[in-house]
C-alpha positions as CSV (number, residue, x, y, z in Angstrom):
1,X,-3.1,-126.4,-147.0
2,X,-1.4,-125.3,-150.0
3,X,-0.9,-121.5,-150.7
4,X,-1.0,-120.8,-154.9
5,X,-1.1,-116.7,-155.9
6,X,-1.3,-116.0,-159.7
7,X,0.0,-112.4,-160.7
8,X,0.9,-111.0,-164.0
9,X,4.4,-109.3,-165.7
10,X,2.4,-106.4,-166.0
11,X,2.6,-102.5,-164.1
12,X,2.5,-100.1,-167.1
13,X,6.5,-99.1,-166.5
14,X,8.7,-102.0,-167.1
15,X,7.7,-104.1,-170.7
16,X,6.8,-107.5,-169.5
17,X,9.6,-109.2,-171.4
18,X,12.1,-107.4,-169.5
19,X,9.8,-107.6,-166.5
20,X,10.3,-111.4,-166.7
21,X,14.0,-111.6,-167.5
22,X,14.6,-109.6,-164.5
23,X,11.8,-111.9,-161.8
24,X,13.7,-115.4,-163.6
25,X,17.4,-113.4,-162.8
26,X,16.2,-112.5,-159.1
27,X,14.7,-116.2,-158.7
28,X,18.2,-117.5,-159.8
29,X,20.4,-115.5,-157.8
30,X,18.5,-115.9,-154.6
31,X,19.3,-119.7,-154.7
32,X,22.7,-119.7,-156.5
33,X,22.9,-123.7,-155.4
34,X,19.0,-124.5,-157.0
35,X,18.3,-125.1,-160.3
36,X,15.4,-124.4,-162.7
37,X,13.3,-127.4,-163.2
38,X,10.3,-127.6,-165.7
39,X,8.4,-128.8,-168.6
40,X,10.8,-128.4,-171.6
41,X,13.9,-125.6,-170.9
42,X,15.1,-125.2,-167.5
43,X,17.4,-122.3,-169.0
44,X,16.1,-119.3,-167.7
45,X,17.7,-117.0,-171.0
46,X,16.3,-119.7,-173.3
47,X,13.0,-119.7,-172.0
48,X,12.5,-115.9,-172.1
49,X,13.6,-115.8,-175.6
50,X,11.0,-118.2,-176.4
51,X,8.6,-116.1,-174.4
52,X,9.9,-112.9,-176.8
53,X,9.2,-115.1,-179.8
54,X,5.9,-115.7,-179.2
55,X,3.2,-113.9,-181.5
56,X,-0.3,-114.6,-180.1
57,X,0.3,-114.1,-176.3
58,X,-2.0,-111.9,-174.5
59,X,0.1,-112.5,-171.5
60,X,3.2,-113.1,-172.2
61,X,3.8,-115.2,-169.1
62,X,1.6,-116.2,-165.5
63,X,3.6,-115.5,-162.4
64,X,2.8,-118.5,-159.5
65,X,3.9,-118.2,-156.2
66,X,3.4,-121.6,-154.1
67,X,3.3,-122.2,-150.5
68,X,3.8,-125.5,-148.4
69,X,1.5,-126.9,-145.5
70,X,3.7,-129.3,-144.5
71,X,8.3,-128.5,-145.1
72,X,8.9,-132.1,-145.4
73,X,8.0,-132.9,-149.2
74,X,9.8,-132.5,-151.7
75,X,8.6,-129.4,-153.5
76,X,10.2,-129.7,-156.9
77,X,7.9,-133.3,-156.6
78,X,5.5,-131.8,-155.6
79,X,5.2,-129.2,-158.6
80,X,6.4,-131.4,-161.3
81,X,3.7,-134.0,-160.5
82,X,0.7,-131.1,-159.8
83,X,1.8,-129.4,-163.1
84,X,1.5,-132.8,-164.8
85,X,-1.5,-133.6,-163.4
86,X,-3.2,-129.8,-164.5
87,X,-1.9,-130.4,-167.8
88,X,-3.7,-134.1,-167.9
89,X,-7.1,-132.2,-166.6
90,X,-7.4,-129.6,-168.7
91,X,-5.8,-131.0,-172.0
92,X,-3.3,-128.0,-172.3
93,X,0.5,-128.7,-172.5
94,X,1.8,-126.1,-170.6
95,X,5.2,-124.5,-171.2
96,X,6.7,-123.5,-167.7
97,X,9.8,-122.9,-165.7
98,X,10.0,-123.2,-161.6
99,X,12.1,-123.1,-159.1
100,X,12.8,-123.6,-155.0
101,X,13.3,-120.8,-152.4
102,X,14.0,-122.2,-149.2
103,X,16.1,-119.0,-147.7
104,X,13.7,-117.5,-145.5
105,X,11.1,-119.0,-142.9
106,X,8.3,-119.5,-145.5
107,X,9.7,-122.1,-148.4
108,X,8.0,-121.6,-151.7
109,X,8.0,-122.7,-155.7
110,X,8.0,-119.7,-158.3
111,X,6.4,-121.4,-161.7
112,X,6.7,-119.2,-164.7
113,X,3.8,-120.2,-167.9
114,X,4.5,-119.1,-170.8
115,X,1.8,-117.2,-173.0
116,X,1.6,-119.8,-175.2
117,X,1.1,-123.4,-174.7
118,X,3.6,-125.9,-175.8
119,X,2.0,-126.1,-179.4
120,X,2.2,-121.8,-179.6
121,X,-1.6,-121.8,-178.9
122,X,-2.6,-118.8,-176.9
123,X,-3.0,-119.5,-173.2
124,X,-4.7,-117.5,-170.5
125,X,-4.8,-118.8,-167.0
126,X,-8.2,-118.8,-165.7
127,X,-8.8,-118.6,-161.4
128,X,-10.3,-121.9,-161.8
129,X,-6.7,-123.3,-163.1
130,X,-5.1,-122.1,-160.3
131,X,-7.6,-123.9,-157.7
132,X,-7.2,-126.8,-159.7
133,X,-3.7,-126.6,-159.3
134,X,-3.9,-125.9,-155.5
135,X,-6.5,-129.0,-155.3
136,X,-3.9,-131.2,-157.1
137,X,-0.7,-129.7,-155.2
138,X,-2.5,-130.7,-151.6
139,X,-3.6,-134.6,-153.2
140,X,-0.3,-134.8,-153.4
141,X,0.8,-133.3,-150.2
142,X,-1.6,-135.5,-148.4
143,X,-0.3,-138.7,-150.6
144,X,3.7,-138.2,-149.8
145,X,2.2,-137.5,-146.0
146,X,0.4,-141.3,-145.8
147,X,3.2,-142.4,-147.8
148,X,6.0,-141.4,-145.2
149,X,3.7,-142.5,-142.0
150,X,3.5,-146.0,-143.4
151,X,7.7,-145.8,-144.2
152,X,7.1,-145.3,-140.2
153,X,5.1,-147.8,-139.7
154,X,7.2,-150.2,-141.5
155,X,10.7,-148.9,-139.8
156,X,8.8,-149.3,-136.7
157,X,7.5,-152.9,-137.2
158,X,10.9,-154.1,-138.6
159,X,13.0,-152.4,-135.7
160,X,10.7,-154.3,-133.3
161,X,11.0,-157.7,-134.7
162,X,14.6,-156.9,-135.1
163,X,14.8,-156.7,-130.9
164,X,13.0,-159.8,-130.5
């Protein structure tokens, strides 16, 4: 079962531009060898300035954290087809940057949406997104599952015909 927490850029100290810039550095430097994936930029300097740019933002960005049931998918995959499926859903064209931590014992995806949607239409992020989101992430989970036991299945067939 999939594990999706939505937080904000907001704590009263930091302005959440700079709040941002700093979570995409951190994300970045934890995995030096990953790279940001996403809808439209996968420059993490590029997609804050468009952040800063925008006008009719409430928030200027949605934080998502994104946990794994299962550590054999691929989670970039995973993501890029759950985020394409949200967008297909809802009708939104979402503007967003993610990326894959796999250096400690619980692998996740950190998804950054912008304010705005891809059109500079405000955005806000409703609950019911993210358990949409989660819904769609574990259909896929359990597809790429059914899909590697029949690979099995197959390899398992073909090596027995092969001994006979």
């Amino acid at each position: 079962m999939a594990k999706v927490q939505l937080s904000h850029f907001r704590n009263g100290l930091t302005p959440p531009i700079t709040a941002i810039a700093n979570h995409l550095n951190y994300i970045e430097h934890k995995e030096p060898q990953q790279r940001f994936f996403g809808k439209s930029l996968t420059d993490r300097r590029a997609f804050v300035q468009k952040i800063d740019r925008q006008t009719s933002a409430i928030e200027p960005a949605f934080r998502l954290q994104i946990s794994f049931s299962y550590l054999e998918l691929d989670f970039k995959q995973v993501i890029q087809a759950a985020m394409w499926r949200l967008e297909r859903q809802l009708r939104i064209d979402f503007d967003w940057i993610a990326m894959v931590h796999c250096e400690s014992n619980d692998p996740h995806v950190h998804v950054i949406i912008r304010g705005c949607d891809l059109h500079g239409e405000l955005l806000i992020f409703y609950p019911s997104y993210v358990l949409q989101l989660k819904k769609q992430i574990e259909a896929i989970e359990n597809e790429q599952l059914r899909n590697e036991e029949k690979e099995r299945e197959i390899a398992s067939y073909l090596i027995n015909i092969s001994r006979n």
